[in-house]
C-alpha angles and dihedrals in degrees: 000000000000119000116206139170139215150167118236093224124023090230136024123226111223101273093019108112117239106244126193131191113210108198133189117195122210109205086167124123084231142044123281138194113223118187106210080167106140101253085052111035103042119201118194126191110199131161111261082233098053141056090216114106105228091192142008129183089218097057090078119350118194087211107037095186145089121283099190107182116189105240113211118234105269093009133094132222119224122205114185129211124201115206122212089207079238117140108241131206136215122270086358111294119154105286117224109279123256132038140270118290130221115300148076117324118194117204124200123185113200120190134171106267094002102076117204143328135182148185134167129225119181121223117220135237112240 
């Protein structure tokens, strides 16, 4: 299995929703199950010109437990995330009030055995 990520537009639009499309790739000869849940499979959201993470699917997920897709022999399995361009906070504090400016974004997507992948969207100025 290879896990990739991607955003589904290279750039957002103010007031267009950020979407991006988390795929695992099964070049077995058999099927796999694959968990993107968001304890498992971690999605981070951080400004290409900063360290600090600005969201992370793993800080308060509205659904804590595992999604595990079956994933066909040869084929691959898409989950997609929609991101509200909203700052979160671990274990679920109060985040830090507005919303991302313009700018690039980096996404990273982390998952146990996969290792990491990443892609980048920008976000545009009004």
């Amino acid at each position: 299995m290879k896990l990739t990520v991607t955003s589904l537009h290279n750039a957002y639009e103010p007031g267009q929703t950020p979407t991006l499309l988390l795929t695992a790739r099964n070049s077995s000869a058999g099927d796999c199950k694959v968990d993107l849940g968001p304890k498992n499979a971690v999605l981070t959201i951080t400004p290409a010109d900063s360290d600090d993470v600005y969201w992370s699917s793993a800080d308060c997920p509205k659904a804590s437990g595992n999604l595990v897709f079956r994933a066909p022999a040869g084929a691959a399995i898409t989950y997609t995330v929609k991101w509200d361009r909203k700052p979160s906070a671990p274990q679920c504090a109060t985040p830090p009030a507005g919303s991302a400016g313009a700018g690039t974004y980096l996404v990273e997507a982390k998952a146990p055995g996969f290792g990491t992948a990443q892609a980048s969207f920008v976000l545009e100025n009004d």
